[in-house]
N, C-alpha and C positions, 0 to 999 in steps of 0.2 A: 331090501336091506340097506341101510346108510350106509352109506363109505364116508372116512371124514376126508382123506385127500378128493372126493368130490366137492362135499360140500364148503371147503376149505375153498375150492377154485370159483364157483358160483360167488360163494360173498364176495372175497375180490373182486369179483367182475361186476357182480350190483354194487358197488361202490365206485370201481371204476367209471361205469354207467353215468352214475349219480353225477358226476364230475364232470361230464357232459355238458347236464346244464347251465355249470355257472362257465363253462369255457363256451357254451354257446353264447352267455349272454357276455362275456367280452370279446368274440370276434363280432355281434353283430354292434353291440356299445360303441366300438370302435370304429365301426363304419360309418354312424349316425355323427350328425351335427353338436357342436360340445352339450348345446342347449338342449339334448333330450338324450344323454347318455342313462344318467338315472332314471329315466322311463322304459329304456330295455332294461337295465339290471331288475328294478324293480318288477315288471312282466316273467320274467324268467325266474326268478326266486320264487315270486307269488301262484307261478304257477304248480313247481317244484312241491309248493305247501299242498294248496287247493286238490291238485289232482291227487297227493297221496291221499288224503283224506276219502276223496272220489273213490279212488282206488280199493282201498277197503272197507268201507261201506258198502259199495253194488258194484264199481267197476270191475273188481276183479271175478264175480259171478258171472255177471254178464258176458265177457269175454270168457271166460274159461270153465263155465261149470258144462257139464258135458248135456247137449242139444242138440235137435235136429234143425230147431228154428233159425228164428230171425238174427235171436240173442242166446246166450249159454242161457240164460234165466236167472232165480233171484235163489238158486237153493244152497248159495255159499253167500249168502246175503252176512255182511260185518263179521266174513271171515267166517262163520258155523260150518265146522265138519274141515275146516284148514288147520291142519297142527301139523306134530313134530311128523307124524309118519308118511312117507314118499306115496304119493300117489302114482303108481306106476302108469298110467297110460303117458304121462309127460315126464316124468324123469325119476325111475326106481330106483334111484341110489342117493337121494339129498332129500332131507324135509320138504314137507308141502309150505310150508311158511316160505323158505330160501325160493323155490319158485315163480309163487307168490312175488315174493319180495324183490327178484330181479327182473319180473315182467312187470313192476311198478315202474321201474325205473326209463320203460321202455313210451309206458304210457304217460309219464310228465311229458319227456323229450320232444315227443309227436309232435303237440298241438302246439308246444316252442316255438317248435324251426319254422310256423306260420305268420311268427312274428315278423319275420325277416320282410312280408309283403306287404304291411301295413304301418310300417314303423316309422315314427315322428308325426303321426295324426288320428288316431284312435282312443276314444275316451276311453278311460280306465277302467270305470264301473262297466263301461259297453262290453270290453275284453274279459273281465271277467265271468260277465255272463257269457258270453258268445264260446270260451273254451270249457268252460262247464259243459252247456251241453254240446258242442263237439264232442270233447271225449265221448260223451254217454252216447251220442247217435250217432255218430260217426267211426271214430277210433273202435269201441270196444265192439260192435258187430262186426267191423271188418276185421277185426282180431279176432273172433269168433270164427268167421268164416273162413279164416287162412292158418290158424292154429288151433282151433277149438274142436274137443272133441265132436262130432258130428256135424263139423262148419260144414257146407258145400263145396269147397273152393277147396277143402283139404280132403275130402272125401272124390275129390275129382283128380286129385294129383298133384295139385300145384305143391312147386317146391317153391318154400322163398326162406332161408337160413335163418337170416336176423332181422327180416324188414323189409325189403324193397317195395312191396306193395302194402303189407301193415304201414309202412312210417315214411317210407321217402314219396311213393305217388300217392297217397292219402295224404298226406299235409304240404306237397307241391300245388297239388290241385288245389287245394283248399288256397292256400297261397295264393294260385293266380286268379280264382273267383274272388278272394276279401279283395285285391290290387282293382279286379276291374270296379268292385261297385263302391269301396269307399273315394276313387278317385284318387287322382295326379295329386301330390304336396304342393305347396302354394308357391308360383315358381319353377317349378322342374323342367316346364320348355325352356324357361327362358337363361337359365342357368344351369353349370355342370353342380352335383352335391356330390363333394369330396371326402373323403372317410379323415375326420378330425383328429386321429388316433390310431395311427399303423400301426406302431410297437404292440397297440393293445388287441388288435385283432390277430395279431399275429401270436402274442401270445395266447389267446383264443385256439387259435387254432394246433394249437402244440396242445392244448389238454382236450381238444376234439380227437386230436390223433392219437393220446393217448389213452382217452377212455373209448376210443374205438377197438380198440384191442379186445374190453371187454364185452362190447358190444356184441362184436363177431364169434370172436375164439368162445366167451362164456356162453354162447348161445348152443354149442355141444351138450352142456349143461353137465357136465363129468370131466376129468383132467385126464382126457387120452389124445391118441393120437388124430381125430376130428379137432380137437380142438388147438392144436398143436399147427398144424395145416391151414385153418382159418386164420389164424393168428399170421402165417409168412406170407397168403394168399393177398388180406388184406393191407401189411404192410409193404408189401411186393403191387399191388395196384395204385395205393396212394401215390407211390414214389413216381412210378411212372406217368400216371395224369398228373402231376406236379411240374418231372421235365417240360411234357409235350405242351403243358398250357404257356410256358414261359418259351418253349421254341417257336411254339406259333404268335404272339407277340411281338417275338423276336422278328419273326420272317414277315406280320403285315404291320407290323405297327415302330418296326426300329429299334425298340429298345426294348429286353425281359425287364417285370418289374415283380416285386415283390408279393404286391395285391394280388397279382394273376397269379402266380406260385401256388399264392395258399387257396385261393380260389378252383385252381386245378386239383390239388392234393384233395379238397374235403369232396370236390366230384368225384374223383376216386373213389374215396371210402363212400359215398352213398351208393355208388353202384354198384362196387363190387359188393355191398352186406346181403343181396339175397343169394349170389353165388357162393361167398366165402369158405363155406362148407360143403361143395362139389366140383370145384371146377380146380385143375390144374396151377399151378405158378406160373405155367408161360402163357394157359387161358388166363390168368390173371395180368397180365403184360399187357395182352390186346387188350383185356376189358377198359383196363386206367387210359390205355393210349386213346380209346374210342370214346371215354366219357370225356376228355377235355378238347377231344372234336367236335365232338355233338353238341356237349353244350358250350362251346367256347362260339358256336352257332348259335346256339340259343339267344346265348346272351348278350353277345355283341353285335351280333345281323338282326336276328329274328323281332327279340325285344324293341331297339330304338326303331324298325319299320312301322312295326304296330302300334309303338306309341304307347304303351300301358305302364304304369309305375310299380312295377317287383322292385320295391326300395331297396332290399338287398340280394334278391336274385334267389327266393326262396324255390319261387318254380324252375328256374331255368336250369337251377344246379341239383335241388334234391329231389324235384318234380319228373324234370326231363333223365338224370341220370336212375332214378328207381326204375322207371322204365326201360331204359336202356339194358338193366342190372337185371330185372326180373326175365326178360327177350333173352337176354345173355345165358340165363340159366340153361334155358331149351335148346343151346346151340354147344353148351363146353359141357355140359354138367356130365360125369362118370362116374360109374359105382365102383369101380379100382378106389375113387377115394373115397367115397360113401357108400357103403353096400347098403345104406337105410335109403339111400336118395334113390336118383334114378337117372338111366343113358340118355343122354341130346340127342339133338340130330345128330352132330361128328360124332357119334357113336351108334349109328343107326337106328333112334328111336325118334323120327320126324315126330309123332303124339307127343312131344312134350313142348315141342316149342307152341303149338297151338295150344295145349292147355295153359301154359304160361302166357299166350295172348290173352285166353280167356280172362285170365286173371287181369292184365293192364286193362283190360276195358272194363270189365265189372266195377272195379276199385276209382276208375278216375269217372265213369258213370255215375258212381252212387254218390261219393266225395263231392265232385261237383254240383248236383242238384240237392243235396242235405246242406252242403254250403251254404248255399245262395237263399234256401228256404232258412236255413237260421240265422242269418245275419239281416235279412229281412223282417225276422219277428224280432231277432232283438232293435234293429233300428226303430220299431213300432213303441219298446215299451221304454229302449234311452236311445236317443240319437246316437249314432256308432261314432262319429265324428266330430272331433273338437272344436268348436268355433274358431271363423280366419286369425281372430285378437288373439287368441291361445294360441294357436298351431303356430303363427309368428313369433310368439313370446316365447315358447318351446314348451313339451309340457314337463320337463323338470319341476317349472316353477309353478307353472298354470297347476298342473294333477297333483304334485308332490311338497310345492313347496320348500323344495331344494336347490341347490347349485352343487354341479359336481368338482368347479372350481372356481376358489377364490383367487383373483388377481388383485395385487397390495400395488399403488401409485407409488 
């Protein structure tokens, strides 16, 4: 039966969602060189388009019609048999459209945040092909497999809330595979690339924070108290991996800066979205404190050792902390606040933190080799990469045709 204060809280939250993208595409705009601002906005918009479309045509079958297989399959193909009435196996109190319609939002964001590892040198038509089918063979099986009726991975137990392994280690991974094979920006040893535009990633990252809310909290998919709980959990871990990344700056590098802040904070909220909905407020304390350890490792030891170009740190921070987040699950997660979920280890159920590994390896397994196999066939049918006269020129002007700003003599 509907409830409208359900359905009432889902719309919220798929629009809050929705908001996501264009705040993703100003924190990472703002990180890029002025000369290729408008080639993130326009990626993230286009995508925004592209994948809704995706989305109800076949992705939302795919992922979510109820399968044993590979994929849900094609029998809600252009939305056939999704209407007004609640499909109870995913949420019997709010329309099948509103479900629908807020797991659209889930599957734009995805193949986004992969922008972050190829950005200021990826041909446009390349991109477009190349997230098409990721979604389609990438995203929506492992959305299958982690929330779909008869997925494996959900029929195994794996708990993941809002994502950590649907969205943050599937488009990490993917991340640091497009990094290694499209290659280094032209320059990047031999110079630091400074974010042209702080206020603008910063204000990025205040509508990442805020459509994080609906991320987490809406992903209860009803307005009680699960959702109530995910909403302090996840505000409660951003804040703290926010501190810690600006104290640990503080302590090797001299001074807290602002970039590390929000850097910390959006680690935060990637790792704690598969717990948000089982684990405690002081399991959420450690968890923020742990993701801007780990990956403030990542990112500033790990990355320049190796030498590979994550232009904006898509693996190090949504890659490395999904993981951290899904691990996290099997160690805090309790049914005191989820009686649907299930006990961690501190709570004596050692089988979940091995199910929850199963899951990191499965997802950064398959991610990674479907990566590498599609960006290989699309490099076959358009070079993925812009010529050095373009990449230089920026491609505002090379792909688009624009400037994001005019300067008057």
């Amino acid at each position: 039966m509907i409830n409208t204060g359900d359905t009432a809280w889902v719309l919220v939250c798929t629009a809050l969602v929705m908001l996501m993208t264009p705040g993703l595409a100003f924190f990472y705009g703002g990180m890029v060189r002025k000369k290729n601002i408008l080639g993130i906005l326009m990626q993230c918009f286009t995508v925004l388009c592209i994948l809704t479309l995706q989305w109800i045509l076949f992705g939302y079958s795919l992922s979510f019609a109820p399968s044993k297989g590979f994929f849900g399959g094609l029998a809600w193909f252009g939305l056939n048999g999704v209407g007004f009435k609640p499909y109870a196996d995913y949420a019997a109190t709010i329309p099948h459209e509103a479900f629908m319609l807020f797991q659209a939002m889930f599957a734009v964001i995805t193949p986004a945040l992969i922008i972050g590892a190829f950005a200021e040198r990826m041909k446009f038509s390349a991109f477009l092909l190349f997230t098409i089918l990721w979604a389609t063979f990438v995203y929506d099986p492992v959305c299958h497999w982690v929330w779909g009726m008869g997925g494996w991975l959900k029929e195994l137990g794996v708990l993941d809330f809002a994502g950590g392994s649907v969205v943050h280690i599937n488009a990490g991974v993917a991340a640091l595979v497009a990094a290694l094979m499209i290659g280094k920006r032209k320059g990047y040893e031999n110079k630091p690339v400074p974010p042209h535009n702080l206020p603008l990633t910063v204000l990025g990252t205040a509508l990442l924070w805020f459509g994080w809310f609906g991320f987490n909290a809406g992903s209860a998919l009803a307005a009680n108290e699960v959702a109530v709980h995910a909403f302090l959990v996840t505000h409660t871990a951003a804040a703290a991996a926010g501190a810690t990344w600006a104290l640990l700056e503080w302590v090797f590098n001299g001074k807290p800066t602002i970039f590390g802040t929000i850097t910390g904070s959006v680690a935060g909220l990637a790792t704690i979205t598969p717990a948000s909905g089982f684990v405690t407020a002081g399991a959420a304390v450690a968890i923020g404190c742990a993701a801007s350890v780990v990956c403030f490792i990542a990112v500033a030891e790990i990355k320049p050792r190796l030498g590979y170009d994550d232009s904006l740190d898509a693996f190090g921070v949504h890659g490395v902390g999904g993981m951290l987040g899904t691990l996290a699950v099997g160690l805090f997660a309790s049914k005191a606040i989820n009686p649907a979920g299930a006990d961690g280890l501190l709570y004596g159920n050692p089988r979940q933190l091995l199910v929850q590994f199963t899951a990191v390896a499965a997802v950064t397994v398959y991610s990674l080799v479907a990566t590498y196999l599609i960006i290989k066939f699309v490099n076959v049918l358009i070079k993925v990469r812009v010529p050095d006269r373009e990449e230089i020129m920026g491609l505002d002007l090379t792909q688009h045709h624009e400037h994001a700003y005019t300067l008057l003599e």
